[in-house]
C-alpha positions as a LaTeX table, in Angstrom:
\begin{tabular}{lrrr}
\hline
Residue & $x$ (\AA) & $y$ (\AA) & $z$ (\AA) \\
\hline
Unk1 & 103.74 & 182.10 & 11.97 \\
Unk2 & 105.21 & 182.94 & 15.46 \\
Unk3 & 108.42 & 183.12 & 17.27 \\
Unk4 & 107.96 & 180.00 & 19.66 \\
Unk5 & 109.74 & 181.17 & 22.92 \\
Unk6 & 106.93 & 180.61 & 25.23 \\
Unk7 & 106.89 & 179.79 & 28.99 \\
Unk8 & 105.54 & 176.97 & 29.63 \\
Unk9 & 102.78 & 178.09 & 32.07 \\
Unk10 & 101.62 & 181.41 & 30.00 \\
Unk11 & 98.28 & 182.91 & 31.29 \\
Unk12 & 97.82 & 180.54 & 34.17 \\
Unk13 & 97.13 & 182.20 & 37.67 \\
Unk14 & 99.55 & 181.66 & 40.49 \\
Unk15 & 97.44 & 181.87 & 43.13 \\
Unk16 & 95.42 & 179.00 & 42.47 \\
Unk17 & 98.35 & 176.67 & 40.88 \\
Unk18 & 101.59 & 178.60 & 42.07 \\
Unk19 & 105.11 & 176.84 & 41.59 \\
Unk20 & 104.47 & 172.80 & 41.40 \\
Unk21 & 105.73 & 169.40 & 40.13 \\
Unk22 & 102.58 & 167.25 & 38.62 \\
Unk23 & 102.27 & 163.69 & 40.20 \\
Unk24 & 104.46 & 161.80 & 37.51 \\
Unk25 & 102.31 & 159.41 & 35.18 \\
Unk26 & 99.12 & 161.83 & 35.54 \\
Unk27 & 97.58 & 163.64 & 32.87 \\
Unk28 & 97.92 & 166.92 & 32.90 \\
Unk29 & 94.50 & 167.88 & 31.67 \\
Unk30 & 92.22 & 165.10 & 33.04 \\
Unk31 & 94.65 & 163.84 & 35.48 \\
Unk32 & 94.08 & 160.20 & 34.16 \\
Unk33 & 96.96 & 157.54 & 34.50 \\
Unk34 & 99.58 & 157.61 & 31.53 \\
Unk35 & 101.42 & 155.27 & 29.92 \\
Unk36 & 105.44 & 156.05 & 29.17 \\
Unk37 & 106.29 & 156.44 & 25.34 \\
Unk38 & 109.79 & 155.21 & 23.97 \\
Unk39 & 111.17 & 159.21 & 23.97 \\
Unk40 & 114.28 & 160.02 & 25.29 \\
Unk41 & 112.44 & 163.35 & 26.48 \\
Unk42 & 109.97 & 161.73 & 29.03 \\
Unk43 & 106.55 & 161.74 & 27.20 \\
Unk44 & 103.28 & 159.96 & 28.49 \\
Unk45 & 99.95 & 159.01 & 26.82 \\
Unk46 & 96.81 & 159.36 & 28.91 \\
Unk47 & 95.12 & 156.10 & 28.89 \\
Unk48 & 92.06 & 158.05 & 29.20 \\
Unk49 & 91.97 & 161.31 & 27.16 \\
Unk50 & 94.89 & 159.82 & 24.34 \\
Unk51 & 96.92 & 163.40 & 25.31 \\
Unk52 & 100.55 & 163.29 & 25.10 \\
Unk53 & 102.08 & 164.78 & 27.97 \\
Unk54 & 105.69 & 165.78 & 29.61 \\
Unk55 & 105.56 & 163.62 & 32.36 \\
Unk56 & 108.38 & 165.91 & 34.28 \\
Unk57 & 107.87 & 169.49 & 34.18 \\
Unk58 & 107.81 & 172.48 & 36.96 \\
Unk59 & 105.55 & 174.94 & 36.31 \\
Unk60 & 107.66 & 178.62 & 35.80 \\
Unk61 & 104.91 & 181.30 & 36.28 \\
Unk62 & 107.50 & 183.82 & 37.31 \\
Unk63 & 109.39 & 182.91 & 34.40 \\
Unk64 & 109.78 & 186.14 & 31.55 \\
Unk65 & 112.23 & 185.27 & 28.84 \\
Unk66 & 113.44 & 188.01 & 29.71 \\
Unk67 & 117.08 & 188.18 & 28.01 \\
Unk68 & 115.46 & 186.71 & 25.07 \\
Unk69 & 112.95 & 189.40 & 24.50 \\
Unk70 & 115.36 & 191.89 & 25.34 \\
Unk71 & 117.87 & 190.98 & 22.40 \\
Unk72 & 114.99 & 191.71 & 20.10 \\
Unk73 & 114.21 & 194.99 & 21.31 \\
Unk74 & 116.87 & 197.08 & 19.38 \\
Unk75 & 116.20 & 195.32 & 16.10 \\
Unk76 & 114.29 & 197.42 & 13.40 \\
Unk77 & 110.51 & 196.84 & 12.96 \\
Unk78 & 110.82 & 195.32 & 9.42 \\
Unk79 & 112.39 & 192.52 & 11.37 \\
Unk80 & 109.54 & 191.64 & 13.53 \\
Unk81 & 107.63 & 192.03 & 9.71 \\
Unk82 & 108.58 & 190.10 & 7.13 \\
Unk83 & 106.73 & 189.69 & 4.01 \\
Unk84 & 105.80 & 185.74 & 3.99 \\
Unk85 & 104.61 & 186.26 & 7.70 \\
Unk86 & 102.61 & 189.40 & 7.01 \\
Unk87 & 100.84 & 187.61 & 3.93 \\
Unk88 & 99.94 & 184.72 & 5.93 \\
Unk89 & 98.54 & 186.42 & 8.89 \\
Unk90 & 96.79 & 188.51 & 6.52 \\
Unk91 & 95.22 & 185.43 & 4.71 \\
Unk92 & 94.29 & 183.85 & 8.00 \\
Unk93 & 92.54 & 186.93 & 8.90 \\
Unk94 & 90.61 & 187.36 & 6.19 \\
Unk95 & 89.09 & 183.88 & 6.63 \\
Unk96 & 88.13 & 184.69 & 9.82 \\
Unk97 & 86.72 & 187.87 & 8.84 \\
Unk98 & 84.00 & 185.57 & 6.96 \\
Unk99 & 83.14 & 183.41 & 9.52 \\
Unk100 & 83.48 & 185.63 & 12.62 \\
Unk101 & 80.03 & 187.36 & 14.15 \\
Unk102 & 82.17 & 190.51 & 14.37 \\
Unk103 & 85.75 & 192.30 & 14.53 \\
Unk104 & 86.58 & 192.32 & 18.34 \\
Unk105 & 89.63 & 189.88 & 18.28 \\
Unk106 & 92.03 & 189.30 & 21.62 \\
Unk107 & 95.07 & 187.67 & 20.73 \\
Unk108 & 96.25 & 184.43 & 23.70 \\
Unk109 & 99.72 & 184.09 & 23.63 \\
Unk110 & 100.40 & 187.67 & 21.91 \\
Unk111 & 104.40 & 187.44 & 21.79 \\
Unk112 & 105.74 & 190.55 & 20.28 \\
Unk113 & 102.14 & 191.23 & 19.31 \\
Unk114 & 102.38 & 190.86 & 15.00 \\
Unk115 & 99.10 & 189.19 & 15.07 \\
Unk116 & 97.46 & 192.43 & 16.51 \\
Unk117 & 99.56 & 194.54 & 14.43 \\
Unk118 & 98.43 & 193.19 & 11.51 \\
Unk119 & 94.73 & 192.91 & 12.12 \\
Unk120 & 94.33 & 196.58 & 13.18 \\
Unk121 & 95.95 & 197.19 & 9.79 \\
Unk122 & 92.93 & 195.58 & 8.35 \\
Unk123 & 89.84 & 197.02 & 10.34 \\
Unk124 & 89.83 & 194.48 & 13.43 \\
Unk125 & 89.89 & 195.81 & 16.87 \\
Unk126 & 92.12 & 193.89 & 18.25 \\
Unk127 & 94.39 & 193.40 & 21.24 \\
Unk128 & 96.39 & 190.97 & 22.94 \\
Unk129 & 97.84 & 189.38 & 26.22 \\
Unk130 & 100.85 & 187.77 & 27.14 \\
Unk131 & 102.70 & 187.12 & 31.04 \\
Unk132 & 105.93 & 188.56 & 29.52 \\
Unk133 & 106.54 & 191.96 & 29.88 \\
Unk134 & 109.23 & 192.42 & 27.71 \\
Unk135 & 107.37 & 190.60 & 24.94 \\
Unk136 & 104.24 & 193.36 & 25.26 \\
Unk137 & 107.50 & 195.81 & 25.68 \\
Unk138 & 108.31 & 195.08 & 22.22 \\
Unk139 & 104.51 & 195.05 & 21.31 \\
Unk140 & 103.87 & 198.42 & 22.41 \\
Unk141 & 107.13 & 200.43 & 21.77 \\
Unk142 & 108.00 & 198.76 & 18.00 \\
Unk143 & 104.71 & 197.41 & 16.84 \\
Unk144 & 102.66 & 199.79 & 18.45 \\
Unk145 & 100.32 & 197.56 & 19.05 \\
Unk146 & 97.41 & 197.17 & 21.49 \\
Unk147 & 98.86 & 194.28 & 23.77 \\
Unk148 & 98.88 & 194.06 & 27.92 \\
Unk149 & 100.62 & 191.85 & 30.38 \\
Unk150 & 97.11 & 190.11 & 31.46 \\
Unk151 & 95.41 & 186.76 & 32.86 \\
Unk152 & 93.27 & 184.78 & 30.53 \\
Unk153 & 90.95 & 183.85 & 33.33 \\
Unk154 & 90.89 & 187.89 & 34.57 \\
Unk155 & 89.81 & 189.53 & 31.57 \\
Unk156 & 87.14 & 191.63 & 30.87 \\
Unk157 & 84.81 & 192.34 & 27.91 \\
Unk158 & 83.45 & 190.00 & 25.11 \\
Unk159 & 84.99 & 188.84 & 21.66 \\
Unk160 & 84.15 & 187.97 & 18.34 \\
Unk161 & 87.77 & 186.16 & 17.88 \\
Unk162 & 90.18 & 184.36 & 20.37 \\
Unk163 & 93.21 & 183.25 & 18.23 \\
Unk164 & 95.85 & 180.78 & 20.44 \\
Unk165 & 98.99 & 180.58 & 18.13 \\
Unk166 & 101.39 & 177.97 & 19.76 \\
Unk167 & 100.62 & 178.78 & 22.97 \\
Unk168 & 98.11 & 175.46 & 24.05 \\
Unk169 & 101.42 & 173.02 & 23.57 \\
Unk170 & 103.01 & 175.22 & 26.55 \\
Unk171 & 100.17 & 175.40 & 29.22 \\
Unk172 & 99.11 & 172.98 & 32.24 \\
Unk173 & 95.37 & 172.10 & 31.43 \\
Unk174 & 94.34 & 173.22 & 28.15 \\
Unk175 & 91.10 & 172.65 & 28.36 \\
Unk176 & 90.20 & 175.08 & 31.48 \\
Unk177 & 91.36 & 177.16 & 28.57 \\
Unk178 & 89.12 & 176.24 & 25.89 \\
Unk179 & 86.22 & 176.59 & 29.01 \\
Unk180 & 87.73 & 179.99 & 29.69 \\
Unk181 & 87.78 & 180.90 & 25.71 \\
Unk182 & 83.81 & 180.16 & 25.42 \\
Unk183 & 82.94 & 182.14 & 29.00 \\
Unk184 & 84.17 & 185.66 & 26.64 \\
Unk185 & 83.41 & 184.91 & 23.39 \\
Unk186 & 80.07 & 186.51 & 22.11 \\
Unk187 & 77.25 & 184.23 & 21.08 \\
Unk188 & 78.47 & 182.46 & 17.49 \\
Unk189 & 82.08 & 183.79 & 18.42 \\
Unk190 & 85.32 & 181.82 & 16.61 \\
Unk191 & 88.00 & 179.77 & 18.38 \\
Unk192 & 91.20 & 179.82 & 16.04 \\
Unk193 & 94.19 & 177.70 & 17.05 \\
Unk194 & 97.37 & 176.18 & 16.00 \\
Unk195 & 99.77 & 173.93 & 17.21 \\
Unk196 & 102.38 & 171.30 & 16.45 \\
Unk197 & 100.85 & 167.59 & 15.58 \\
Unk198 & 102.05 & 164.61 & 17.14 \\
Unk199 & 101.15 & 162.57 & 14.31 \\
Unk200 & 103.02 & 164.35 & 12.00 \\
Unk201 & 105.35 & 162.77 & 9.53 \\
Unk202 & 108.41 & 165.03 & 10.84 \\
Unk203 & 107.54 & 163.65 & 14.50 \\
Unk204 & 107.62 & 160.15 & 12.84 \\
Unk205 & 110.68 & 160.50 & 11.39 \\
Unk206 & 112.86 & 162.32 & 13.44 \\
Unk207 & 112.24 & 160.91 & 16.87 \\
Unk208 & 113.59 & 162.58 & 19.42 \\
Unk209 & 115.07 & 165.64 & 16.99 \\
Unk210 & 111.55 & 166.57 & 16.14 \\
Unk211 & 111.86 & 170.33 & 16.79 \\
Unk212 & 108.71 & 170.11 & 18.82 \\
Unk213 & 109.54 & 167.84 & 21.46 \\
Unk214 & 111.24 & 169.19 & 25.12 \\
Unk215 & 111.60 & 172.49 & 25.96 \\
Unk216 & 108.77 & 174.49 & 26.83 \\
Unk217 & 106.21 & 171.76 & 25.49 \\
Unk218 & 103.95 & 169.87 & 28.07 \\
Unk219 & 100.95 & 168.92 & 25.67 \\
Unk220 & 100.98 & 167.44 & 22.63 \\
Unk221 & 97.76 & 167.25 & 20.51 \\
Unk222 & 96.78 & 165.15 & 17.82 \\
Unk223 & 94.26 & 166.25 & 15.35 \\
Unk224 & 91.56 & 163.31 & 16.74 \\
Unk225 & 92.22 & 164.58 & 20.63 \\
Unk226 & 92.14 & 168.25 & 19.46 \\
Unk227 & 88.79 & 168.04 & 18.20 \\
Unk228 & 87.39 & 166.05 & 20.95 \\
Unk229 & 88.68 & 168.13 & 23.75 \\
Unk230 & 87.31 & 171.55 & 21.98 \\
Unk231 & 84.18 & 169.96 & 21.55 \\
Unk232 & 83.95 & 169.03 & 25.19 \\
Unk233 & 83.58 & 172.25 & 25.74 \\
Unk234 & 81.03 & 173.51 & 24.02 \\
Unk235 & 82.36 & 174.13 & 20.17 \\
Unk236 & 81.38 & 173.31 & 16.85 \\
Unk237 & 84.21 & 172.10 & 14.63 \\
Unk238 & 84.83 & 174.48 & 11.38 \\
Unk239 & 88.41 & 173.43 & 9.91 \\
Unk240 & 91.02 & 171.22 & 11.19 \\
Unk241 & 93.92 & 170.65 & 9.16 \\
Unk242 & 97.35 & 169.59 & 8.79 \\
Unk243 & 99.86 & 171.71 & 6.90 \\
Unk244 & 103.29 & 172.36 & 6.54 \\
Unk245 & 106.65 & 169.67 & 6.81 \\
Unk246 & 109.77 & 170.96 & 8.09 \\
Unk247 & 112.96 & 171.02 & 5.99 \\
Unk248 & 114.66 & 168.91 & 8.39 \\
Unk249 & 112.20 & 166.42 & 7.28 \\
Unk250 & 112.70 & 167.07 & 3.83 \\
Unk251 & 116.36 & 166.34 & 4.52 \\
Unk252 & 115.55 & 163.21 & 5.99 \\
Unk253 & 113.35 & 161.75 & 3.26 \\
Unk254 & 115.45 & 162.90 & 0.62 \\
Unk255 & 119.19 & 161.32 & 2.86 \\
Unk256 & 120.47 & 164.56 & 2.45 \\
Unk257 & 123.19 & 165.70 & 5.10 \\
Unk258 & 123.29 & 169.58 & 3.59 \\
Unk259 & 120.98 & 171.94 & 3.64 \\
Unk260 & 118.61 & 171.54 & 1.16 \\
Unk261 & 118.17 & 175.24 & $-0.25$ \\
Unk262 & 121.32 & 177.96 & 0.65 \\
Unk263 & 120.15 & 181.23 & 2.68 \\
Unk264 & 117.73 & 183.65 & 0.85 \\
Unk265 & 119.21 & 187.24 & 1.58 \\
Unk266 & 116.10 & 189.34 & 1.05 \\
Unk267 & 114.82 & 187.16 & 3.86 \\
Unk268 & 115.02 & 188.59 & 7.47 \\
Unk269 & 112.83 & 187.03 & 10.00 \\
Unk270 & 114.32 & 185.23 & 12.84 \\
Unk271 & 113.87 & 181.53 & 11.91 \\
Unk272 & 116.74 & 179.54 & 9.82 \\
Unk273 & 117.51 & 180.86 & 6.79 \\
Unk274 & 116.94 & 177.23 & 4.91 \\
Unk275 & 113.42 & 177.62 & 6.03 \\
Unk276 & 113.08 & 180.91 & 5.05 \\
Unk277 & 114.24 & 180.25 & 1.61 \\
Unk278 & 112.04 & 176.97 & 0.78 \\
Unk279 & 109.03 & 179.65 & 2.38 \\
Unk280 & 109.91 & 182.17 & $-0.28$ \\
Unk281 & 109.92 & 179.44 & $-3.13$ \\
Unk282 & 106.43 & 178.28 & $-2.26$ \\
Unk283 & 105.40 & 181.63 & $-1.60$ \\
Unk284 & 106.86 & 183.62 & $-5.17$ \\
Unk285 & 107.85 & 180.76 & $-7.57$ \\
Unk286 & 105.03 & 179.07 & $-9.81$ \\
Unk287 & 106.23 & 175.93 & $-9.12$ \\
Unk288 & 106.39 & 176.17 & $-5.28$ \\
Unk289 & 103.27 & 177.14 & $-4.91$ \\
Unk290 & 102.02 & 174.35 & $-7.17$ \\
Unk291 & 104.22 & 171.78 & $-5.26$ \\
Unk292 & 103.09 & 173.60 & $-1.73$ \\
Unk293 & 99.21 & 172.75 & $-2.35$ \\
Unk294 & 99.83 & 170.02 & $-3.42$ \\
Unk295 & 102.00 & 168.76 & $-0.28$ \\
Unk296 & 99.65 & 170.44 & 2.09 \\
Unk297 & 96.36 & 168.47 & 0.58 \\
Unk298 & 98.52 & 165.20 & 1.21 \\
Unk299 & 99.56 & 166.06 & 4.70 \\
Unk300 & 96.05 & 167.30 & 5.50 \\
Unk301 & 94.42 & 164.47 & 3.48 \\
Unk302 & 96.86 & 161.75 & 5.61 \\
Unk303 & 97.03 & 164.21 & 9.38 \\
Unk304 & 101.00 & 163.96 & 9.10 \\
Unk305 & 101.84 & 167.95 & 9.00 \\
Unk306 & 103.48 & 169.36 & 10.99 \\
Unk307 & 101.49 & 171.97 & 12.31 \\
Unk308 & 97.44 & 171.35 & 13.13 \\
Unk309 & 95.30 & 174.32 & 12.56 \\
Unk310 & 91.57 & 174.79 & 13.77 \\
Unk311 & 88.61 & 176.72 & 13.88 \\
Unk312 & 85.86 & 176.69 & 16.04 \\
Unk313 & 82.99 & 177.81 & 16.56 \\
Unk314 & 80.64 & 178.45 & 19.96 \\
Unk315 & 78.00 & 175.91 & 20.14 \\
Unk316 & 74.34 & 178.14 & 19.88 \\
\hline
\end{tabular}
């Protein structure tokens, strides 16, 4: 639902962590002793909490993206907007809407801020944070949207909402962050994230090309270790599903070399246009959507999709 160029480090305050290298073979959330995985990327697996982990990685809390962000900023705003995104931000919001004590909704991990764009569209009062300043740049000057260059852990004020869209895969310690996420939600206030599963079927299959693996990515949840480590800290489970399979994968199962569906040209959102295109047929074809549910009920039903998503819910 969200461009992916994260730093890996977003939110986290220097002055208490500043610019390290973790003790190799140490969680980085409970700091128990892992146990190497068969990745070419160096992975771990905490004996003790089960959480995949880069075992090499230097924090980058200075880091901005900046070159990256700053490509995008001359690009029109129906870029930042296309139509499958919109519709399903607007579909997650409205589900949230029904189980959320109110509308006050901060956005973790903002980006270019399109969450918070669309939920003020639809009556929230929202706003965002994000450490890069040419992300909010973006935010603020195309989107118009209500987004800052702020700390998680120095924030102000209450909220109905916290949403975390692939941002817990990129941080050192996710769980001061679910701790942090209870301290300013409002009594009965909803915990919404997503982020790439480690059991998936795609992660299976591809190895060391799953999309997911390397690069910014330090944790890796599974649904199982998701819940647990939520619930640790004070939240009641709502949802957690598995949805979505790449079309790499597709490619894969089907021992197909060539892209499996050519570019859709009323498409223009940043990801691969092969993606875009088998989106649009699941989205606007009869059949697609048929053959979307029912993929997503078998990669929920069996925990293999690709991408886990959650909601929580504060512990009364």
């Amino acid at each position: 639902m969200r461009n992916e160029k994260k730093s890996i480090a977003y939110f986290y305050r220097i002055k208490r962590h500043g610019n390290q290298t973790l003790e190799l073979n140490r969680c980085i959330d409970c700091n128990g002793v892992g146990q190497t995985l068969d990745f070419a990327f160096p992975l771990e697996r905490c004996n003790s909490c089960k959480l995949v982990f880069a075992s090499r990685w230097t924090s980058v809390l200075t880091e901005d993206h900046s070159s990256y962000y700053q490509a995008r900023i001359t690009w029109p705003i129906e870029s930042f907007l296309p139509e499958l995104t919109l519709s399903s931000l607007a579909k997650t919001l409205d589900h949230l809407s029904r189980v959320a004590p109110g509308a006050k909704l901060l956005d973790v991990g903002c980006g270019e801020g399109i969450l918070v764009h669309v939920a003020n569209t639809k009556g929230w009062n929202a706003q965002g944070i994000d450490r890069s300043p040419s992300a909010i740049n973006i935010a603020r000057t195309i989107l118009n949207s209500q987004c800052t260059t702020a700390d998680f852990f120095e924030i102000d004020g209450k909220f109905d909402v916290i949403t975390m869209i692939e941002t817990i895969e990129h941080v050192p310690h996710p769980s001061k962050f679910f701790q942090r996420a209870k301290e300013v939600l409002a009594p009965g206030g909803i915990l919404y994230l997503t982020t790439p599963n480690f059991s998936s079927l795609s992660r299976r299959l591809l190895r060391d090309s799953w999309s997911a693996i390397g690069g910014d990515h330090i944790s890796y949840f599974e649904p199982n270790i998701l819940r647990t480590k939520v619930a640790l800290e004070g939240f009641i489970p709502l949802r957690i599903r598995t949805k979505n399979i790449a079309e790499p994968t597709l490619r894969k199962i089907l021992h197909r070399d060539a892209p499996l569906l050519r570019p859709a040209t009323e498409l223009t959102s940043g990801t691969c246009p092969e993606t875009n295109a088998l989106r649009a047929f699941a989205e606007h074809n009869r059949v697609g959507r048929v053959a979307k549910s029912v993929t997503n009920s078998v990669l929920n039903w069996s925990n293999l999709g690709d991408t886990i998503e959650a909601i929580f819910k504060v512990s009364l």
